[in-house]
C-alpha positions as CSV (number, residue, x, y, z in Angstrom):
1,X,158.6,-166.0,42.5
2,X,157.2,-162.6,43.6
3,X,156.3,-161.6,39.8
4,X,154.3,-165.0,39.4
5,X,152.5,-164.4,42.3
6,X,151.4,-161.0,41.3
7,X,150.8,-161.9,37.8
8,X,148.4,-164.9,39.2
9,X,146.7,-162.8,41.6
10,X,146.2,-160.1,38.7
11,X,144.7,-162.9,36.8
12,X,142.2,-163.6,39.5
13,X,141.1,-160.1,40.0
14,X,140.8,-159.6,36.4
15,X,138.7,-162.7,36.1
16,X,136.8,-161.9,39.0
17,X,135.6,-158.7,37.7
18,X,134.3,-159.7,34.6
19,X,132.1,-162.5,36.4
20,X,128.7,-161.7,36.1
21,X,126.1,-160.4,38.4
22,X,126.4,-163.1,41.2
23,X,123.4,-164.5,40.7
24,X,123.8,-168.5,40.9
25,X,120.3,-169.3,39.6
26,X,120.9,-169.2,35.9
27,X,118.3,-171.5,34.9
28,X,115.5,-169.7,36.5
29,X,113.9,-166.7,34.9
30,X,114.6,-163.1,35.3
31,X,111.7,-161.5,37.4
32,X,109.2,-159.5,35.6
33,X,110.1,-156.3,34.8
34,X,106.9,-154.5,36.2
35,X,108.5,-151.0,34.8
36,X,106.6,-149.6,32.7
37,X,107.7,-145.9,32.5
38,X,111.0,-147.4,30.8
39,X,112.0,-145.3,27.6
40,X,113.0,-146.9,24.6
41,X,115.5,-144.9,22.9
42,X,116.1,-145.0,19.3
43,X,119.7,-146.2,18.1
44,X,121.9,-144.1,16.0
45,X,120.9,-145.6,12.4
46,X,117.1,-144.8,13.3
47,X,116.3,-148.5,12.8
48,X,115.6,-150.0,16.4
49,X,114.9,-149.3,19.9
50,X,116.6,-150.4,22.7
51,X,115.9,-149.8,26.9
52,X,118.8,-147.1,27.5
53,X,118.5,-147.6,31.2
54,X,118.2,-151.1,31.2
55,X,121.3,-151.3,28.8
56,X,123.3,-148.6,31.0
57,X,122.3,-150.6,34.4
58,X,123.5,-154.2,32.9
59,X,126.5,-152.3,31.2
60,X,127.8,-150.7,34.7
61,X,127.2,-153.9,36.3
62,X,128.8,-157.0,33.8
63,X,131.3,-154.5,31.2
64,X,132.4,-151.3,33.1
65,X,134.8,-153.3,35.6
66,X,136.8,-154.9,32.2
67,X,136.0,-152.0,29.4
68,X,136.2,-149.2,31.7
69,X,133.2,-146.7,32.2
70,X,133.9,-144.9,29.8
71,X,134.1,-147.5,27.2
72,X,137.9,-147.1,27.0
73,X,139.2,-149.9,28.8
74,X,140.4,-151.0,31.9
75,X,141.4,-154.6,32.6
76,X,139.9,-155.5,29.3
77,X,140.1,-154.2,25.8
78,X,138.2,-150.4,24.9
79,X,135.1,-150.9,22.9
80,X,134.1,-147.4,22.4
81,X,133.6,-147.3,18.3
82,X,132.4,-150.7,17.9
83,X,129.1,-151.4,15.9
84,X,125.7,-153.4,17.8
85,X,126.5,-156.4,15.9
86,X,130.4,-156.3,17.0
87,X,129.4,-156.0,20.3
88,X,126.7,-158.2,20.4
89,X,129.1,-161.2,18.6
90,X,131.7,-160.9,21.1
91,X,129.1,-160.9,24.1
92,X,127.8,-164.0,22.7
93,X,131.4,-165.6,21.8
94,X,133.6,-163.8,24.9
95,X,136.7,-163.4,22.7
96,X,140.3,-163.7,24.9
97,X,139.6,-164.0,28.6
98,X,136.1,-163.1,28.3
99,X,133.6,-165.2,29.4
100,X,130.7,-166.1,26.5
101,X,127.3,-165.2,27.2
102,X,128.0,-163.2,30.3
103,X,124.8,-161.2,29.4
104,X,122.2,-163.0,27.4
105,X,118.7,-162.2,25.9
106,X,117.2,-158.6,25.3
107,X,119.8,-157.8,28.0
108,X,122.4,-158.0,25.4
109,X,120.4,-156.6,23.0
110,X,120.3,-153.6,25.0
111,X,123.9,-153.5,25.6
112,X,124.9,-153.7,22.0
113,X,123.2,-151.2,21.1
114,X,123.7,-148.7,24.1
115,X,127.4,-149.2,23.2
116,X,127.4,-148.6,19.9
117,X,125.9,-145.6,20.5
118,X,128.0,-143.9,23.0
């Protein structure tokens, strides 16, 4: 009984974690982003840019709590290695327990590429 209840209540927190940002108003917009000293930086094939802080920012708060901050792992799977469009498929299909579409948008974009550049 005691291992069921502390398999279920890992469940939850792993679950929990990779939940999102909190914000329950997904069919409004984002606000503007009125930054305009954000630096695009150019990925590692030399063939796109991509908002380093934004991606970092979105990455700390949606991924680090499953893949770890460090891109090894934590409650989810390490990602460290994987290409933009790996990462950018399985943000948009939320393989296993992940959730699909947990970051959407040139949000993602960002993130895909920030990973497969680390």
């Amino acid at each position: 009984m005691k291992k069921m209840l502390v398999a279920m209540l890992g469940a939850a927190l792993v679950l929990g974690a990779c939940g999102g940002n909190g914000d329950n108003n997904a069919d409004e917009p984002a606000p503007a982003d009125n930054n305009n000293n954000a630096e695009e930086t150019e990925n590692a094939a030399g063939d796109a840019t991509y908002d380093a802080d934004n991606a970092e920012s979105v990455y700390v708060g949606n991924c680090a709590g499953c893949h770890g901050g460090d891109l090894t792992g934590a409650s989810g799977p390490g990602i460290a290695g994987m290409s933009k469009d790996e990462v950018l498929t399985a943000i948009q299909e939320g393989p296993g327990s992940m959730p699909a579409d947990l970051v959407t948008g040139d949000d993602a974009e960002d993130v895909a590429a920030w990973v497969a550049d680390q």
